[in-house]
C-alpha positions in Angstrom: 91.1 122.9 115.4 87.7 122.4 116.9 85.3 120.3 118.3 81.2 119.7 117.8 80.0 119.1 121.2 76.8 117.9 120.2 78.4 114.4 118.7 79.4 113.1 121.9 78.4 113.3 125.8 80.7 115.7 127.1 80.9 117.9 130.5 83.2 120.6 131.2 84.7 118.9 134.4 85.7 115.9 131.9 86.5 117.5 128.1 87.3 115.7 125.8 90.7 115.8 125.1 92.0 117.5 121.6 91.4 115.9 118.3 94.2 116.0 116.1 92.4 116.2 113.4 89.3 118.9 112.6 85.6 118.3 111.5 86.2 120.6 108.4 89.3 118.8 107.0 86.6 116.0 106.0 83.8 118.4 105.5 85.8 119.5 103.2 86.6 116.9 101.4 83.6 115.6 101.2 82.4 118.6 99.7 84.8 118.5 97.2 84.2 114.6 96.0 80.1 115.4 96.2 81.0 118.3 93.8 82.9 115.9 91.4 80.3 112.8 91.7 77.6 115.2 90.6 79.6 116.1 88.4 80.4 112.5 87.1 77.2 111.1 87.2 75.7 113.8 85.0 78.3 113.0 82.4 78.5 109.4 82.7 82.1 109.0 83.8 82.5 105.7 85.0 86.1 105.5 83.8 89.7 104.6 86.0 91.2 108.5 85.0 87.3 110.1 86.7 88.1 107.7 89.4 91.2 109.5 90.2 89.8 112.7 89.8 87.5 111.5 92.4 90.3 111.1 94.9 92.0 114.2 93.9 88.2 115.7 94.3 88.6 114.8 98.3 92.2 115.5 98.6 92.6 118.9 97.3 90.3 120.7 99.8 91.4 118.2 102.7 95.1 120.0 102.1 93.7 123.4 101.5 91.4 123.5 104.8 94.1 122.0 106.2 96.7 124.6 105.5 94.7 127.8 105.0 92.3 127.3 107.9 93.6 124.9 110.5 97.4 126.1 109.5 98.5 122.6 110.4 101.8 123.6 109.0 102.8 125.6 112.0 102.4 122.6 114.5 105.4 122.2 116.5 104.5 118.6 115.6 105.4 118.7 111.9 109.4 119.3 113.0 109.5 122.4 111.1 110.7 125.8 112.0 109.8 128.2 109.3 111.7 130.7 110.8 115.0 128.6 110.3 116.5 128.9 107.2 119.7 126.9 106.7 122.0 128.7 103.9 121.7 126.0 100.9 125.0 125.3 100.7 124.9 124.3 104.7 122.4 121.9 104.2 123.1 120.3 100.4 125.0 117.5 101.8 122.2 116.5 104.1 119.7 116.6 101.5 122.0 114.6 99.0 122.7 111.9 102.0 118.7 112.1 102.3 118.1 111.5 98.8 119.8 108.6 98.8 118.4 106.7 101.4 114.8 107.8 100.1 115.9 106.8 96.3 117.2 103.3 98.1 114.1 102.8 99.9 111.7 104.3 96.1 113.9 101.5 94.6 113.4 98.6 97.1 109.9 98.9 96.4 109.7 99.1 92.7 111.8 95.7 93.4 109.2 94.3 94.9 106.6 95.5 92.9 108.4 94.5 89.9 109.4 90.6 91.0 105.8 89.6 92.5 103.4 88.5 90.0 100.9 89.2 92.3 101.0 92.9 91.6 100.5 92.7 87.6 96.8 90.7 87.5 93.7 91.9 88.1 92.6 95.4 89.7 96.5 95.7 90.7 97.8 96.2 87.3 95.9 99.4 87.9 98.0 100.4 90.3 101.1 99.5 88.8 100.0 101.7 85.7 99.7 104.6 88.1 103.1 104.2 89.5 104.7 103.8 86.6 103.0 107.1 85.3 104.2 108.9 88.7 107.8 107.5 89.6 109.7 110.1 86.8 107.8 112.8 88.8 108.3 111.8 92.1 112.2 111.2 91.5 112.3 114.6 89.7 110.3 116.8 92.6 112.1 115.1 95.2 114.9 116.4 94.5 113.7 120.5 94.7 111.4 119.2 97.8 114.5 117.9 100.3 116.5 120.9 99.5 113.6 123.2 100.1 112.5 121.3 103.2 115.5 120.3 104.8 116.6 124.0 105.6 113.7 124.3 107.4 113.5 121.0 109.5 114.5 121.1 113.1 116.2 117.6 113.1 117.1 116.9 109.3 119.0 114.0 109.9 116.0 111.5 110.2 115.3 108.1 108.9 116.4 108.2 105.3 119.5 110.1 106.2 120.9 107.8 108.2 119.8 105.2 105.5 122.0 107.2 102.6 124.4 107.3 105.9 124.7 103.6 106.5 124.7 103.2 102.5 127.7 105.8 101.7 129.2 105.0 104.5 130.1 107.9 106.2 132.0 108.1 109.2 129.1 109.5 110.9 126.9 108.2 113.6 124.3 105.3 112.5 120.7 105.3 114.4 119.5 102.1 112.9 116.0 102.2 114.9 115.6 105.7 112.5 116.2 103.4 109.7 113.8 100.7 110.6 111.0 103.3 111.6 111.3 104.6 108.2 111.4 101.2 106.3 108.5 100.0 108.5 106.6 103.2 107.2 107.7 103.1 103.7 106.4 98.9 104.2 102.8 100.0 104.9 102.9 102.8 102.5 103.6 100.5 99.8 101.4 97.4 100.2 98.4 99.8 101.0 98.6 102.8 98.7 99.2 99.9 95.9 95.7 98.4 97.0 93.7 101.0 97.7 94.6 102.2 94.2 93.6 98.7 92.4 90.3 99.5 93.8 89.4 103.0 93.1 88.3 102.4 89.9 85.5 99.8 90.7 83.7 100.9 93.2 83.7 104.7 91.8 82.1 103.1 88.5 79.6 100.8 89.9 78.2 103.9 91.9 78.1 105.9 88.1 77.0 102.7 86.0 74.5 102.4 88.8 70.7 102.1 87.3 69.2 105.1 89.3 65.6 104.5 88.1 64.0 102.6 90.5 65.5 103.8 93.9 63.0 105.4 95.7 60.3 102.8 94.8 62.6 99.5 96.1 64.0 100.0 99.5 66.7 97.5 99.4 68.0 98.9 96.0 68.5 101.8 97.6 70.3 100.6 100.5 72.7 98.3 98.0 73.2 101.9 96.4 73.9 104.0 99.6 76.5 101.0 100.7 78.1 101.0 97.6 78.5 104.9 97.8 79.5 105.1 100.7 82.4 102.3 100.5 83.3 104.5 97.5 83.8 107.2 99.8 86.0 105.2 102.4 88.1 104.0 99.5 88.7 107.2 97.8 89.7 109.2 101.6 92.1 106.2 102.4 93.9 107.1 99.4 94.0 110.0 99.5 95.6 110.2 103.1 98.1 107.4 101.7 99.1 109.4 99.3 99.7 113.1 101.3 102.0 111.9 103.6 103.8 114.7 104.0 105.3 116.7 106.9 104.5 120.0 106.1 100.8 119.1 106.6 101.9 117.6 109.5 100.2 113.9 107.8 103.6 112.6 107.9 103.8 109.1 109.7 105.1 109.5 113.7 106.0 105.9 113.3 104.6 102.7 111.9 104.2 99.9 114.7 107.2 97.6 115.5 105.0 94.8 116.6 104.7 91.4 114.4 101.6 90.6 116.0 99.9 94.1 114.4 102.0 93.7 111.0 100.4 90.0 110.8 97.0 91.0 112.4 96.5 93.8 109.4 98.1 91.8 106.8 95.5 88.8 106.8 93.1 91.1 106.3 94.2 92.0 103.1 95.0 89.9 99.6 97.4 88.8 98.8 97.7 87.1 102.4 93.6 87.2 103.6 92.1 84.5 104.8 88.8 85.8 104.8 88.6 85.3 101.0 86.9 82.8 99.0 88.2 79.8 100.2 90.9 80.7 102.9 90.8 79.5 106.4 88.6 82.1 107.7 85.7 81.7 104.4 82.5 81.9 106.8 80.6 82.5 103.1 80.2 78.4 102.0 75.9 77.3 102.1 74.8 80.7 103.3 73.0 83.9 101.6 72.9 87.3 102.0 70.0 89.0 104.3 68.0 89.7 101.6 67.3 85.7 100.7 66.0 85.0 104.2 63.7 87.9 104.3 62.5 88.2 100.9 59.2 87.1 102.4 59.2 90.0 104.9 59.7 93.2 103.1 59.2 95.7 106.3 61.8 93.9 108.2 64.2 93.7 104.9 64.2 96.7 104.6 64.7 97.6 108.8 67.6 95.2 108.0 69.0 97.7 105.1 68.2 100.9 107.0 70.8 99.8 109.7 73.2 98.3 107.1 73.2 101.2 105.9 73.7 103.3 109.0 76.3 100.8 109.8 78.3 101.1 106.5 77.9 105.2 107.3 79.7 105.0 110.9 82.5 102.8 108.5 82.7 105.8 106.2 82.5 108.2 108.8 85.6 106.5 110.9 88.1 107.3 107.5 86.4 110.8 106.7 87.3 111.5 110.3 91.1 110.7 109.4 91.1 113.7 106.4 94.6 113.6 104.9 96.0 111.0 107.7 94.6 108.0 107.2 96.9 104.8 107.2 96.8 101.5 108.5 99.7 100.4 111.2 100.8 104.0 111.7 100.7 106.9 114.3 99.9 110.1 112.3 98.0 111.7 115.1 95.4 111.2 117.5 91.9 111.4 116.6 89.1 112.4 119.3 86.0 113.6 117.4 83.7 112.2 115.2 83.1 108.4 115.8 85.8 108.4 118.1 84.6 110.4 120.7 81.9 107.2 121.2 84.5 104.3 120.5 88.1 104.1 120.1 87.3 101.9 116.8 84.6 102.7 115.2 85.4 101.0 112.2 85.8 97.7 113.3 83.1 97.3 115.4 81.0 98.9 112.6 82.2 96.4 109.9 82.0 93.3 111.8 78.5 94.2 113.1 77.8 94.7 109.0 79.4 91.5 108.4 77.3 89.8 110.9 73.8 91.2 110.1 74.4 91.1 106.4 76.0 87.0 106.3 74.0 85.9 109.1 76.1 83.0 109.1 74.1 80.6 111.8 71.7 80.2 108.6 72.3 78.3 105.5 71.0 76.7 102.3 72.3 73.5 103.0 70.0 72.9 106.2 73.5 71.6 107.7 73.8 71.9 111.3 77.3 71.4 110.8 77.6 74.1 108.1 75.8 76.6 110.2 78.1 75.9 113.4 81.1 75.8 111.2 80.3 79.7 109.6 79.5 80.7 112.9 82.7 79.8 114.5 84.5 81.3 111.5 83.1 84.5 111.6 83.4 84.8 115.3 87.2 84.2 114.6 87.0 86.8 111.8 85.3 89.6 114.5 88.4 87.8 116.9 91.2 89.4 114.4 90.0 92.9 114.4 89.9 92.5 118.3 93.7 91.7 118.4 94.0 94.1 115.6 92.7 97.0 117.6 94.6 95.7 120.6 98.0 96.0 119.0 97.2 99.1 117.8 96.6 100.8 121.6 99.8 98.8 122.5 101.5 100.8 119.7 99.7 103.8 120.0 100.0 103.6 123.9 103.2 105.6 124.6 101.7 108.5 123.2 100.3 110.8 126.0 98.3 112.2 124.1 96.9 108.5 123.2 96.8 107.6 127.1 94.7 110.6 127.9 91.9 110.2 125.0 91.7 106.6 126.1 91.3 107.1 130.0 88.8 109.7 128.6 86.8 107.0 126.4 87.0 104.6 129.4 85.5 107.1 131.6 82.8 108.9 129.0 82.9 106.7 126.0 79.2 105.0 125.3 80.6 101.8 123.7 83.3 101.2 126.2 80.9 102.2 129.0 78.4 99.8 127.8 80.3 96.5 128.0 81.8 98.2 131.2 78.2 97.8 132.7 77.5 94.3 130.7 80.9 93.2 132.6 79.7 94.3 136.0 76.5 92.7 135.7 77.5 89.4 134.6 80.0 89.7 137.2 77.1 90.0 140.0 75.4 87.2 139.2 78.3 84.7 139.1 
């Protein structure tokens, strides 16, 4: 692993501290997907199967810089010893415990899946399709993967053990904090992977379907264009790290936070419970318009405005291609130092909600209503207030990590968007 000194003020009496994660995992992927899109767009596949392909397209290379060059597979941090090799027939019963639990756990799931309606309409049934298509696969390898890995795992006895424990109930020790930490995982895995799935499929063919004709010649087409790519992008990476979760490329989830305030803080956020949606709570959208309405008559500044939408919807991107194969919401799957987070420790919140912002402009409306205007305002404030608690329950979560508390005493001492409020806080504090 490695870092690229030129994106972010370092000095050698302050380095920054080591990213889990390397510039070439994404590079990589990136690469990859590029390869595909071209690909895709020269044929004209818009469809949901080209869409998967497109995820694969970024996945595939992620895993094989991953292994081949940044041999992530040897970290002392993926609990393996590949030297160790439990005889089979020492570990079986371990791996049969394990199987359990995880089978309870697959099971669970599918339950949920299967009794909410919510998850068979719209983009979601998608989703469902996919699972449905994978689950005879996923039972059958798991069975080959837990008796391969488990004689090669320091500590085999981990969170779905004791879960096949506590269910068979053998007269072993129970460590039900192990089982929570791997239901709480298993929780985010499932509500996100089945979302970020119902949406692969749109935005990969809108970018295809797109009418390529008149780019260059209309500036704010071209922004819409580079936005919609590049949201494309985030989606198919997200997936992708949803999906390789996996220990021997040391993605596998440390722990998944065991705070209500960042389950509820994350889950809002996302349907079926958002409140930013049309219509919820937090709607700032009612009487206003998009950027483009209120400077239609002021093309050079329209298209200043989508020149730093755009940049802003890049940093977004950037944030998850950062990630590689480990991106995850409400989880701890490694600390991240480079990229946009050697200038903020989140990047992608501050970059979306500045988008959201710029783009909604939400003190203006259609309806000339004071009270309208005042109203959105206040409600998009709030909005920009959720991702603030969001980010702070996720340093509270993230905070007993060492490794955690040494990148972010480094960002508060050499971080340009912390240092920046730092200095907008000292000088409203001299002239009070």
């Amino acid at each position: 692993m490695y870092h690229d000194a030129a994106l972010a003020p370092r000095t050698d009496a302050d380095p920054r501290p080591r990213s889990a994660v390397s510039h070439g995992v994404g590079l990589a992927g990136l690469a990859g997907m590029t390869a595909w899109l071209a690909l895709a767009l020269w044929l004209g596949m818009d469809g949901p199967f080209a869409a998967l392909v497109n995820v694969a397209a970024a996945g595939v290379p992620m895993v094989l810089w991953s292994v081949l060059v940044d041999k992530v597979h040897r970290n002392p941090s993926t609990g393996i010893d590949w030297s160790l090799k439990r005889p089979l027939k020492d570990s079986i019963d371990t791996s049969i415990t394990k199987l359990v639990g995880l089978w309870l756990t697959w099971a669970a799931i599918a339950g949920v899946y299967a009794v909410a309606r919510f998850y068979w309409q719209g983009n979601y049934q998608f989703a469902m399709w996919c699972f449905q298509m994978a689950a005879p696969w996923l039972f059958a390898l798991s069975i080959p993967y837990v008796l391969w890995i488990d004689r090669h795992l320091v500590e085999p006895r981990d969170g779905p053990w004791h879960l096949g424990a506590w269910l068979m109930n053998l007269d072993e020790p129970i460590d039900r904090e192990a089982i929570y930490g791997h239901l709480r995982a298993w929780a985010v895995k499932g509500f996100f992977l089945a979302f970020m799935l119902a949406i692969v499929p749109g935005g990969f063919g809108e970018v295809i379907r797109w009418d390529r004709s008149m780019l260059l010649g209309d500036p704010v087409m071209l922004a819409r264009f580079l936005i919609t790519v590049m949201f494309m992008v985030d989606v198919a990476f997200a997936t992708s790290g949803y999906i390789l979760t996996m220990k021997p490329l040391d993605a596998h989830i440390r722990s998944a936070t065991p705070y209500t305030a960042g389950w509820v803080s994350a889950l809002i956020c996302y349907p079926p419970f958002a409140l930013m949606g049309n219509g919820g709570p937090l709607d700032y959208h009612p009487g206003t318009s998009e950027w483009t309405f209120w400077l239609r008559d002021y093309p050079a500044v329209m298209a200043g405005f989508g020149a730093v939408l755009v940049a802003l919807t890049a940093i977004y991107a950037w944030a998850t291609i950062a990630f590689g194969i480990r991106f995850s919401n409400l989880t701890h799957r490694g600390i991240l130092t480079h990229g946009p987070y050697a200038w903020t420790r989140h990047p992608a919140y501050v970059s979306k909600n500045l988008f959201w912002w710029i783009a909604t402009l939400p003190f203006l409306t259609t309806t000339n209503s004071w009270s309208d205007a005042i109203r959105n305002t206040v409600l998009m404030a709030a909005v920009t207030g959720v991702y603030f608690w969001r980010a702070k329950t996720e340093e509270k979560h993230l905070g007993a990590d060492p490794d955690y508390q040494a990148y972010s005493d480094w960002m508060t001492r050499n971080g340009p968007v912390p240092r920046f409020f730092a200095a907008i806080r000292r000088v409203a504090a001299t002239r009070l």
